[in-house]
N, C-alpha and C positions, 0 to 999 in steps of 0.2 A: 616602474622598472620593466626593460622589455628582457625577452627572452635574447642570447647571445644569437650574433650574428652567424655565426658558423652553425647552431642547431636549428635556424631557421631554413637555413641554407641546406643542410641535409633532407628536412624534412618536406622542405619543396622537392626531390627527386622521388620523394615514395610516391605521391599526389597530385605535383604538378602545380602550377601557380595559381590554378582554379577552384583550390579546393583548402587554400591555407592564406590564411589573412592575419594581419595586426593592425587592421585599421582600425580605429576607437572608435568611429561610427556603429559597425558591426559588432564588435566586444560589447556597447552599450545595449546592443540586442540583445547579449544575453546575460543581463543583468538580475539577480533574484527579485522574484518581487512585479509590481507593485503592490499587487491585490492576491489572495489567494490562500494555497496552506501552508500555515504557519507564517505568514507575510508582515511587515511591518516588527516581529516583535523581536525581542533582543540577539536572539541569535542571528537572524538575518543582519541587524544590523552590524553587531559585532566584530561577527565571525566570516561574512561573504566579500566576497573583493571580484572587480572586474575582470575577467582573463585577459593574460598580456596575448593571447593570440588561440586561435580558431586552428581546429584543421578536421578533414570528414574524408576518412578511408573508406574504401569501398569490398575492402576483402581484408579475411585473414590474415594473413602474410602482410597487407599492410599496414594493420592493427602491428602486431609483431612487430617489426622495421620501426614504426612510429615508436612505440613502450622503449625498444634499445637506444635508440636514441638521447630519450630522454634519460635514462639511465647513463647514458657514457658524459653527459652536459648537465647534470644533474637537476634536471627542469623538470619539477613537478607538475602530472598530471592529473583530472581528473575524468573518467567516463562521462559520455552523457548521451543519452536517447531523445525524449522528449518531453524530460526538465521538469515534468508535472510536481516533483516531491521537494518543490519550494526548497530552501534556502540549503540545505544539507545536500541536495544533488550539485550544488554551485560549485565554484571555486573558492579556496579558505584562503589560497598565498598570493600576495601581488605579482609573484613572476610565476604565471600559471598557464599551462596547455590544457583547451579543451578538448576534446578528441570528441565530436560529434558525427554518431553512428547514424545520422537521417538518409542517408544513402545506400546502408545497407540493408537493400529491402527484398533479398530472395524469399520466396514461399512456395513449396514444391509440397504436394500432397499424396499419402500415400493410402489412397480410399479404400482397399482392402482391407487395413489394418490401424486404422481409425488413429490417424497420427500428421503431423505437419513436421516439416523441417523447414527451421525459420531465422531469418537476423535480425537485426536487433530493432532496424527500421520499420520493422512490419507494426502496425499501429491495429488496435481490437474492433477496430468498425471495419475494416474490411475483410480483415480474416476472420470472424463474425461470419459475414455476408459468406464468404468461400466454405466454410462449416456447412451454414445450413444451405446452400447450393448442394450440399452432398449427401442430406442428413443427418447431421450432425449438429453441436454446440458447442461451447467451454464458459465459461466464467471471465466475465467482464467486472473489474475489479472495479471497486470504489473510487480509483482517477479518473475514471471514464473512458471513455470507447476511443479516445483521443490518444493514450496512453503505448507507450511500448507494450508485447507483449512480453517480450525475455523481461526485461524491465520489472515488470507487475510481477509475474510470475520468480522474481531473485529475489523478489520487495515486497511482501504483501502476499496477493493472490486471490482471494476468496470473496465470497460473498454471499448470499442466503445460498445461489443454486450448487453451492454446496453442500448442501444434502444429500444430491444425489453425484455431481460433479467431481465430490472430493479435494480434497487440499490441494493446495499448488505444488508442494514435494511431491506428489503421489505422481503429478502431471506433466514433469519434467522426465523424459526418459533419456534419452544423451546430448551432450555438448560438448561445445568445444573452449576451452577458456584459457585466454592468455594469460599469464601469473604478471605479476610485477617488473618479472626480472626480461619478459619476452618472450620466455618460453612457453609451448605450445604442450596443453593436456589436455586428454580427451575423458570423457565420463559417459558410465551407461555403455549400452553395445556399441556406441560409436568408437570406443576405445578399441574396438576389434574388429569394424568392417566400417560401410556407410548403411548399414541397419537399423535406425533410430527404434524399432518396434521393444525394447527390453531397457527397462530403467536399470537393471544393475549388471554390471561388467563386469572384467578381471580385476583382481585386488582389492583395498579397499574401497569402501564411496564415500566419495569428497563430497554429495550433495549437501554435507552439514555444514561444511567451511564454506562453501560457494554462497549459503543461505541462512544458516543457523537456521533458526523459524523464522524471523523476518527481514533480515537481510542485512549485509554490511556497505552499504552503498558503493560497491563496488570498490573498497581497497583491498579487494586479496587478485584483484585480477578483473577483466574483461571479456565477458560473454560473447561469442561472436556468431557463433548457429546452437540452436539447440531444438530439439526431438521431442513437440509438447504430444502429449495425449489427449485428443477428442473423444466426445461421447455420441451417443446415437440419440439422434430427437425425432420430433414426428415429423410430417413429410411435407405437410400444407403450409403454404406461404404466410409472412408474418408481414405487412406491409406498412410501408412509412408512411406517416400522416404528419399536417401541418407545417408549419415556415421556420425554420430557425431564429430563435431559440425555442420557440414551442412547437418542439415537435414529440411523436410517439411514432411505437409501431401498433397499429391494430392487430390485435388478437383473432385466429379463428375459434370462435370461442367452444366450439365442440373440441376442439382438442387441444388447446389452452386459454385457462383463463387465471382469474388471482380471485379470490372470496373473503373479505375482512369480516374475520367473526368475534362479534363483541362477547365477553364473558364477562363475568358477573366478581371477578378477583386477581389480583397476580397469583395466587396459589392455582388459579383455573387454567390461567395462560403456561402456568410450567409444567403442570399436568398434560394439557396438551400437549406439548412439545414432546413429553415421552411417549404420550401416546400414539403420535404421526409417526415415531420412529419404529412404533413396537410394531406397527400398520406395515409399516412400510408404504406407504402410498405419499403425494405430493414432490413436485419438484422443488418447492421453498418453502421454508415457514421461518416466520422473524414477527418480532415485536420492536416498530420505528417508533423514536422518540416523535410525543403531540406536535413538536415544533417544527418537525419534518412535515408531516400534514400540514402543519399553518401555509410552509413555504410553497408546497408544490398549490395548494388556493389560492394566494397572492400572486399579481399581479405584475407589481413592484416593490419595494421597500417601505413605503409607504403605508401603502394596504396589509403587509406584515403586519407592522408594529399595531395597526389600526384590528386586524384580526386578535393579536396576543396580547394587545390588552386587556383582553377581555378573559382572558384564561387566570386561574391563580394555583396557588398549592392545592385546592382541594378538588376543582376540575380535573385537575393532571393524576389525584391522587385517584381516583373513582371510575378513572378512562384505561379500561383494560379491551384492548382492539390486538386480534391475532390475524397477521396477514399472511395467504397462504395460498400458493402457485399451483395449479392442477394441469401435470401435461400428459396428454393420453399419448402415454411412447406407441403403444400397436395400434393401439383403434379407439373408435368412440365409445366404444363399449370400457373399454378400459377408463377413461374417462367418467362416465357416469359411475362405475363402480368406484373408483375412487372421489368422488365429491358424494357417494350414500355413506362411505364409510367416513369421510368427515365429519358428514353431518352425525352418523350414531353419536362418536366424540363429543362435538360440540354444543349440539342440541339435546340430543337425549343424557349424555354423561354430566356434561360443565350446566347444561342450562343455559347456553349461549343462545345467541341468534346472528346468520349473518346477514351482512348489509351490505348496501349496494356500491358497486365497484363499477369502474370504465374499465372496457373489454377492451384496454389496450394497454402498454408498458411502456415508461421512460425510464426506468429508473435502474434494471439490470440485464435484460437480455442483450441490449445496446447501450445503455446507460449515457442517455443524453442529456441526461441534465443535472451532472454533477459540477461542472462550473457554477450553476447555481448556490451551490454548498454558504457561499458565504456571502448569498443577497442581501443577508439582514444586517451586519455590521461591518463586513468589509474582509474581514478575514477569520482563519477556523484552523483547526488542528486535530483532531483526534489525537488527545495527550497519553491513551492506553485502550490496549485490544489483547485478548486474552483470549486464547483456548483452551478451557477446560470442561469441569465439568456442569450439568445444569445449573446444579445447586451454586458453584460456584459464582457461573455467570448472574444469579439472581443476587446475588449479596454483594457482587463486587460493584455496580453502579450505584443503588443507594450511599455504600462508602465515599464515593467518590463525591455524589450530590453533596454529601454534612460538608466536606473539607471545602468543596468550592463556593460555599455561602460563605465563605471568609474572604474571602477576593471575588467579592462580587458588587459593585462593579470593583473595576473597570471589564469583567466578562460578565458576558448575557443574563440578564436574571430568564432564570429557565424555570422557575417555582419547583426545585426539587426535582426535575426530571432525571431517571435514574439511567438514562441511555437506550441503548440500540442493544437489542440480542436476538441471537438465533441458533440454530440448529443446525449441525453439518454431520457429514460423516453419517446417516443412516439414521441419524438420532442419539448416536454414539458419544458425542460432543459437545456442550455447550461454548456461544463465543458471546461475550461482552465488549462493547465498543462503548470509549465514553468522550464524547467530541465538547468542544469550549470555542465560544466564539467572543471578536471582540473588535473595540473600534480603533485600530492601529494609529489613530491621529490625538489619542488620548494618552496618557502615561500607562504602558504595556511592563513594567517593571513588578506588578504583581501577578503580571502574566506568565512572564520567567519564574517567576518563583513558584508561585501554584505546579508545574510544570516539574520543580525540581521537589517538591514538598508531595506530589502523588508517587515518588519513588521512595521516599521514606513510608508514605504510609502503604506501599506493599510489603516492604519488609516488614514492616509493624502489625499488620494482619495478615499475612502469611500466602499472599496473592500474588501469584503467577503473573508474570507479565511477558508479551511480546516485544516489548522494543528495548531491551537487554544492548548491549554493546554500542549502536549507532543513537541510540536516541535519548540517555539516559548517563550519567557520570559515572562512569567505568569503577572506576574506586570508592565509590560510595553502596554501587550494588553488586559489585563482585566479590568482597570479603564477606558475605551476608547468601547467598547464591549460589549455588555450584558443591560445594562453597569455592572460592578462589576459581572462578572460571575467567577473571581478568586475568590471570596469569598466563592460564594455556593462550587465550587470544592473543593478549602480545608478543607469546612467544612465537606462534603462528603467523603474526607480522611480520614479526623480524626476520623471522626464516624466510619469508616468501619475499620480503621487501625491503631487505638490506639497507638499502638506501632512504627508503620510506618516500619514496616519489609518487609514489599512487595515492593519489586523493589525502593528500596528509591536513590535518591530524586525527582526520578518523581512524580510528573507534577512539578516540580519545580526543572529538571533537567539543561535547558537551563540559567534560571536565577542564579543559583550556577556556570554552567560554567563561564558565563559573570564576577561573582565575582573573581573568580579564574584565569583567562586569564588575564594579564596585557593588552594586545594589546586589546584587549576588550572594555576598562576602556575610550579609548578613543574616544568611539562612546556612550557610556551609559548618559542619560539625562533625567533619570526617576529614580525615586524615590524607592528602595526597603526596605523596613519593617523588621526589626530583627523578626525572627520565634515569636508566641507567646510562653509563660514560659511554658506553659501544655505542648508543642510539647516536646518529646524526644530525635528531632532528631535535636539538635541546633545546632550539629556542624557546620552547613556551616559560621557559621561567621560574617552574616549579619544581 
């Protein structure tokens, strides 16, 4: 089904004929999928559909112009940057607008006061690069350096060097965001001049609605500049090494390096982590899952599975490895005194020892080699990520290890690996990441479920979780949560989105799949509500 000819036709006067397509060749480019996160498995298949047509604004106002349009022709749209977040940044409806913001790529720095004003084009490998041309840095998220930064920073955010970095809400200071309806709101001191330097303005702050904690993939509205906050780093060059895909940056290792120190227990490795924070010293500390080690050793896929075989439950269980970034902000000196003070920690308190590390980094100051992520089977997901606190994060990955030995395969046998954690915020923080990987050419239908079966067992152990509203069935964890925090959301929709053209049916994308998937139906034991009559968008059925 294509979009009407008279909304095509308007939409070619914002843009021009160079910049709005419904050729099917081009549509097919941006198809979800083939390999990647969350790729191949029910959602994608279900729930994605081809856009009936392209178009890539170059400003505000033509963001704007575009949103009214589809609004007055009731042609659903959805946002999109640089697509990295697999099958939910895609299109849900077959008569569908993508509005691809790769061309807005302003970046204007303001070195004084350690801040960018940026759209939505701007991608993390280069504004990276402009940082530390200034001295400065930010936080290259887990999509990699490929990634939008508004994008990352509405969706996600973080990453070890968040310790000292801080959260992505902290790092967002103004924006501008088109609502649903077309209309233009500003946030932060942008709301009151073009002064990005102050994250909060007059009235209330919307930065909860724009992001909650990890974002609503853009159905309340459309980012189109926004005011991040850089940090100060040290001053000496960080230099790229190797060929694509294997490449690094070398480290000057007087005043950065990373030091993996082995200890002797998981009680030694959570101990440290309050200790770096009580220190205050290091730029990151995290605890990677062994199978993350296997991948960046191998070669190819191959040599994976030929390395991890050789791992089992009790390997995994006895490998307590703490990795941990040392950047001398002022001087070498600052530098040495923080790698004496790790070491009292590590050596002298835990009984650790560390071991030997390459004096260079792929994996977050630039993070080149997250495409990697799903070498080993083909595709991957991180099914839950949490901030809270240590303790928390320490107990919420083993939980999740017991329930996925039950749908194991068709996901990876990982021997128990309890995930990814780290430390943010000062030491203030604990975050838990719990990733599943699998072979999308196999039956993924235990894949779905595991998926929907880790939101019950948060309710059922009392575990926080990040991916609330977008990633997770509305109605199964909103009467449980909040409590009733599915209510304010939708109503929050509806207000903003009358019509429900922006990226529909999220936040109420997961619970339409669950509808629609047969194999689904047989894990579902909660209660879902036929849309109210006002909503417009009743077709899902339920």
């Amino acid at each position: 089904m294509a979009i009407v000819k008279e909304a095509l036709q308007a939409l070619e006067t914002v843009v021009g004929a160079k910049y709005l397509s419904d050729d099917p060749v081009i549509m097919a480019a941006y198809k979800s999928g083939a390999g990647g996160y969350e790729a191949g498995a029910g959602y994608e298949r279900v729930m994605t559909k081809l856009p009936a047509a392209v178009i890539l604004p170059r400003t505000t106002e033509d963001v704007q112009k575009i949103v009214k349009i589809c609004n007055r022709y009731k042609a659903p749209y959805v946002p999109y940057s640089t697509g990295f977040y697999g099958p939910r940044s895609h299109c849900h409806e077959e008569n569908e607008l993508i509005i691809d913001m790769k061309r807005m790529k302003d970046c204007e720095f303001d070195d004084a006061h350690f801040y960018a004003t940026i759209q939505p084009g701007v991608v993390f490998s280069p504004f990276q690069e402009e940082c530390m041309k200034r001295g400065a840095y930010t936080v290259v998220g887990g999509g990699g350096a490929q990634c939008s930064v508004i994008a990352n920073l509405i969706s996600d955010g973080w990453s070890p060097l968040s310790l000292r970095v801080g959260l992505p809400m902290r790092r967002i200071l103004g924006l501008e965001l088109v609502l649903p309806d077309g209309e233009l709101i500003k946030l932060g001191s942008l709301a009151v001049g073009d002064d990005g330097f102050w994250g909060e303005g007059i009235g209330p702050d919307l930065r909860g609605i724009l992001r909650g904690y990890t974002g609503v993939l853009g159905c309340l509205g459309i980012v189109t500049k926004m005011a991040v906050k850089v940090m100060p780093f040290q001053e000496e060059r960080l230099v790229p090494e190797g060929i694509s895909p294997s490449t690094a940056l070398t480290l000057p290792e007087k005043r950065v390096k990373w030091i993996n120190y082995q200890v002797p227990s998981r009680e030694a490795e959570n101990k440290a982590m309050y200790e770096i924070g009580k220190a205050m010293v290091g730029g990151a500390v995290t605890k990677v899952p062994v199978f993350w080690r296997v991948i960046a050793k191998a070669e190819d896929k191959e040599e994976f599975w030929e390395l991890w075989d050789k791992e089992s439950p009790e390997s995994l269980k006895n490998f307590h490895l703490v990795r941990v970034l040392i950047i001398g902000f002022t001087s070498e000196e600052d530098m040495v005194y923080q790698e004496n003070v790790l070491n009292d920690i590590f050596i002298k308190e835990l009984g650790g020892k560390p071991r030997r590390t390459k004096p260079s980094d792929e994996s977050w100051i630039k993070n080149a080699d997250s495409a990697g992520m799903w070498l080993m089977c083909g595709s991957y997901v991180s099914v839950d990520y949490i901030q809270e606190s240590i303790p928390h994060a320490e107990t919420h990955g083993p939980t999740y290890a017991e329930l996925k030995a039950k749908y194991t395969p068709p996901l990876m046998p990982d021997h128990g690996d309890p995930g990814w954690t780290m430390v943010c915020e000062g030491g203030h923080m604990g975050y838990s990441e719990y990733l599943i990987y699998w072979d999308q050419r196999e039956d993924t239908h235990p894949v779905d479920q595991f998926y929907v079966e880790t939101s019950k067992m948060n309710i059922k152990h009392g575990y926080y979780t990040s991916l609330l509203g977008s990633h997770q069935p509305l109605y199964l964890t909103g009467p449980k949560l909040g409590p009733n925090y599915h209510e304010w959301m939708l109503k929050i929709k509806a207000e903003l989105d009358p019509q429900w053209v922006c990226h529909p049916p999220i936040p109420l994308g997961t619970d339409e799949f669950v509808e629609r998937a047969p194999w689904m139906m047989e894990i579902k034991d909660w209660e879902t509500p036929k849309y109210p009559e006002e909503w417009p968008n009743k077709k899902a059925g339920f």
